[in-house]
N, C-alpha and C positions, 0 to 999 in steps of 0.2 A: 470481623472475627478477631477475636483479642488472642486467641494461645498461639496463635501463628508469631508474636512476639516473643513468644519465648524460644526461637528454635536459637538453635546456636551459630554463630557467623561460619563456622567453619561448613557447615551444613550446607547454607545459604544457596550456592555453587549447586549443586544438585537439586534442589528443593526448585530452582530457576528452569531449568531443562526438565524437570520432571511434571512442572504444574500444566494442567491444559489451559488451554490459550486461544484468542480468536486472533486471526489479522486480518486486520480493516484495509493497509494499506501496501498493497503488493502489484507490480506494474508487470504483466505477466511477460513480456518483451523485454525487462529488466532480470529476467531469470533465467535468459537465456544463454548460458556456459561457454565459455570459447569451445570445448573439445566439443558440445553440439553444434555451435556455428559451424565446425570443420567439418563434421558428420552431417549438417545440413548441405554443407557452400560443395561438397563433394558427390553426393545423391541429385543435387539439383542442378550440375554443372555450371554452379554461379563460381565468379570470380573472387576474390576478397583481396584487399592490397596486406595482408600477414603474410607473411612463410612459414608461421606456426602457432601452435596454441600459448608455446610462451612469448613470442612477440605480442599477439593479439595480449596478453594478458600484461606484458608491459605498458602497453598503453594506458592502461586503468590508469592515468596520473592525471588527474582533473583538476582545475585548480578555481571552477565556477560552475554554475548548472549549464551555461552554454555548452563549453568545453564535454561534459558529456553527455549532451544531446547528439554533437555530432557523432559521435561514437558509435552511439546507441540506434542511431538510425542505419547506420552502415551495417551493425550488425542481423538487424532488422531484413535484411536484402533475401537471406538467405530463407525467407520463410514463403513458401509458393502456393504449398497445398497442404490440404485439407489435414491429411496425415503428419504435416511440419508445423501445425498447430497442439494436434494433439500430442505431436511428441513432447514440445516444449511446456505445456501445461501439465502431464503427467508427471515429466521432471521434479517440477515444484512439485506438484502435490506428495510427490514422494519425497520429496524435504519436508514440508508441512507436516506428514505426518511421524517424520524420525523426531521433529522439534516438538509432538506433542500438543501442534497445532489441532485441534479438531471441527473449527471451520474458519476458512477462507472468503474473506470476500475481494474477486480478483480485477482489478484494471486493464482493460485492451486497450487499446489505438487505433482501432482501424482505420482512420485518413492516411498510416504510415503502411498501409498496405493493399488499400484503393486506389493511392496515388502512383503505386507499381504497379497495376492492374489484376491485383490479386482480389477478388468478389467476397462482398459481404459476405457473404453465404459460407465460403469456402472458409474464411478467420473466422464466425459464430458459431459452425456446424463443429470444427476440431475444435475446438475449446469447451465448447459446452458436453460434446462427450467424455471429453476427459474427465469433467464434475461427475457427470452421473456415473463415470465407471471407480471413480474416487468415493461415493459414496455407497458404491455397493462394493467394492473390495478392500478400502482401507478404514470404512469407520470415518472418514472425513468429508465434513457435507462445504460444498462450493457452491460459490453464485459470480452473475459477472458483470461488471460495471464500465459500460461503456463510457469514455473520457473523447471529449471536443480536444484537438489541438490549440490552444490559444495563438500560438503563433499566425496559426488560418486566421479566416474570416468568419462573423457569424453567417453570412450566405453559408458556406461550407459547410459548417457543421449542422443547420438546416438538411443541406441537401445529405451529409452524414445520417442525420436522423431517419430519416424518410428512408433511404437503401435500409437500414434497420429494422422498423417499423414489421416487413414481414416474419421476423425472429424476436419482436417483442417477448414470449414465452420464454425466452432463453437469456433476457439480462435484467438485470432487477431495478436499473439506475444507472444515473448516467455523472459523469465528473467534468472535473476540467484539470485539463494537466500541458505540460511543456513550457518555455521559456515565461516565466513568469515577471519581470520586469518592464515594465511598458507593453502590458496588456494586460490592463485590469480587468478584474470579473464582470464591469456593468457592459465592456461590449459584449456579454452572449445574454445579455437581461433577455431577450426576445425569447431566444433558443429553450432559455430556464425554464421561462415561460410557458410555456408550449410543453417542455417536459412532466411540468409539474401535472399542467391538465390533462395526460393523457396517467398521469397516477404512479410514478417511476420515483425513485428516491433521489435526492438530488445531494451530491458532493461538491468540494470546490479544492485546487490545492491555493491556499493562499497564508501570504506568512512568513514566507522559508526565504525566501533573498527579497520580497515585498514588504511592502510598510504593513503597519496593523491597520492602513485605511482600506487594505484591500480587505481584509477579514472583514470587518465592520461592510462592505457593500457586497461583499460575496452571503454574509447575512440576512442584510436589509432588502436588495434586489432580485438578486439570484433565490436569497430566501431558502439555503443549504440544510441540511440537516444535518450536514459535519463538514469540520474542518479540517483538511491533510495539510499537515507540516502544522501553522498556527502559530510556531515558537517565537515572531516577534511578536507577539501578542502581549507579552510581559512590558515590553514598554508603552505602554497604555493602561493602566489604571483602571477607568472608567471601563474598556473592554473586557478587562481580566474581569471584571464583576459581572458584566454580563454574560460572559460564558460560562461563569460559574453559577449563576443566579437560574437561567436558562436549559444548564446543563445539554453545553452543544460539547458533542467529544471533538477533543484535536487526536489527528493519528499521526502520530511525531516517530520519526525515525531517525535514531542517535549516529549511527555508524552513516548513513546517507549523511546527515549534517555534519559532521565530522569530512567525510571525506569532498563533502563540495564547498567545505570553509568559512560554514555560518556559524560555527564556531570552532577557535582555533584550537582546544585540546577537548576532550572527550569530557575532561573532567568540569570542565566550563559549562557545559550543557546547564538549559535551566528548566530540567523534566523534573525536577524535586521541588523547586520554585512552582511549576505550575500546578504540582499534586497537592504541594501545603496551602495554594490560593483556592483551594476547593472545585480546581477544572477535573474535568472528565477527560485525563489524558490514558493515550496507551501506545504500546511500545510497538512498533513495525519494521518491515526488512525493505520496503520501497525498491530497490530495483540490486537484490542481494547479491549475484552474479558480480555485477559492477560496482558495488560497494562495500565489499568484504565481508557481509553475513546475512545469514538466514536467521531467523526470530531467534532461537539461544542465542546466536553469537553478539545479538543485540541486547541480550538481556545480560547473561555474562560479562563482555567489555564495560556496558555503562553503569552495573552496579558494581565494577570493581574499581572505574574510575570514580564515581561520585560518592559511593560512598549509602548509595539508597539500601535501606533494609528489607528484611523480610515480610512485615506489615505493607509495606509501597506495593514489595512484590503482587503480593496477593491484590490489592489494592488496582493497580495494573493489568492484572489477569481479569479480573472483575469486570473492571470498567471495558475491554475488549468485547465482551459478551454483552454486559447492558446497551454497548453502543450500536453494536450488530445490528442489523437487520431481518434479524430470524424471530420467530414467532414466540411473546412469550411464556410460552410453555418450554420452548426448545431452551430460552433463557435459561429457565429454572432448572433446565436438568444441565447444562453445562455450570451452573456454578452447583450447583450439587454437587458434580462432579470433582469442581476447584476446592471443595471442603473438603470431600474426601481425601484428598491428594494432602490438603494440609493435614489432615489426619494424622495420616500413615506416618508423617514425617514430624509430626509435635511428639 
């Protein structure tokens, strides 16, 4: 779309918040609010070591992705039942749709809440209604992407898969997420495996504090059809051509990398580096509670630090939807949709 180049910078700001938009990379247990925590940790008679929603919120000072793992699982504690699922996925979707997101494709954990003896059934059951009451009262269609722990083992995530297996219906594919340093993608090649052949879309987070060798085997083995985070991908060359050759999407989150150190100002980011090398990037909120923004605020902050225009904009909104996993037809009317938006506002 070339008139989208002509809007005016000042515009820019609203034209951002106002375009429809997909998020690829959203970690639904990352969206979960301290004053929910308290509303949860208080309904369910769980403990939590805060005295309040603004201690719990000062903690937010992470200074690696370790440092907020643990956090993130603490705050995890508070989720029991069926109905503390749905509460926390409606949440978000009621973000998602103030940011003009119009679909979602969402991240669980569940080993983070099997391992408390909270039932498969009980985490898929409350999540996946929230989707379908999301897409019949807000216009916003969700799906949901079950993620292996890496920190586990692949026995685990095996024996994860299998508890799921009866709820197949209700996730579309599955990821891999958590401590990402010394635990490459090739230990769950099996897991992949297996995933693939039962016909699931397969993700990977790799990139984000990992070398670009783990992208290259989260590709080759794992055999992914996207990449979450991706951003060291720039220092390889030979990789940047293959993802752009390929056309494998990264779902890169500016304000997450920002606040866990992979790069040290916002305005460093190299998400304009990897849009000019011809990759298939797109903007995300990855775990927005705990990292300062939901999709505008990620779009907002890092086009004010870097400097990216209007054309990226769009560019960015774009590629969200081509990268999706919705059917395309559904494709073509979400970016119909992204035309007209730039419309109204050229």
């Amino acid at each position: 779309m070339t008139t989208i180049s002509t809007l005016s910078p000042d515009r820019l700001p609203a034209f951002l918040a106002a375009m429809p938009k997909a998020e690829l990379h959203i970690h639904i247990e990352g969206s979960l609010e301290p004053e929910l925590i308290f509303a949860l940790a208080q309904r369910n008679g769980v403990q939590i070591p805060y005295a309040s929603v603004e201690e719990l919120r000062r903690a937010y000072a992470f200074s690696n992705l370790q440092s907020f793992l643990d956090i993130y699982y603490a705050g995890a504690s508070v989720l029991l039942k069926e109905q503390d699922f749905f509460d926390m996925a409606w949440a978000y979707l009621l973000r998602a749709k103030a940011d003009n997101v119009v679909h979602a494709e969402i991240f669980f954990d569940p080993q983070t809440h099997t391992a408390r003896g909270v039932a498969m059934e009980t985490v898929v059951n409350g999540l996946h209604r929230a989707c379908l009451q999301a897409e019949a009262e807000l216009g916003v269609s969700a799906a949901l992407i079950l993620c292996f722990l890496r920190h586990l083992s692949e026995e685990e995530a095996f024996e994860t898969l299998e508890q799921a297996l009866p709820f197949r219906d209700k996730f579309i594919g599955v990821g891999l997420d958590s401590s990402e340093v010394g635990h490459p993608p090739e230990k769950f090649a099996k897991v992949f495996a297996r995933c693939r052949a039962l016909g699931l879309h397969l993700v990977a987070h790799a990139g984000e504090e990992g070398p670009p060798a783990y992208v290259w085997t989260a590709l080759d083995l794992l055999k992914v059809e996207r990449i979450d985070h991706g951003v060291q991908s720039s220092k390889d060359p030979a990789l940047m051509r293959r993802l752009a050759q390929d056309k494998i999407a990264l779902t890169v989150c500016p304000l997450s990398n920002l606040k866990l150190c992979v790069f040290p100002k916002l305005a460093d980011h190299n998400i304009g580096l990897l849009l000019d090398a011809g990759l298939v990037a797109t903007v995300n909120s990855d775990d927005p509670a705990y990292f300062g923004g939901y999709m505008n605020e990620n779009f907002l902050q890092t086009f004010a630090a870097t400097g990216l225009n209007a054309a990226q904009a769009y560019q960015l909104a774009k590629n969200s939807f081509d990268a999706s996993f919705i059917a395309a037809s559904h494709k073509r009317k979400y970016i119909d949709l992204l035309d007209a938006s730039v419309a109204a506002f050229v």
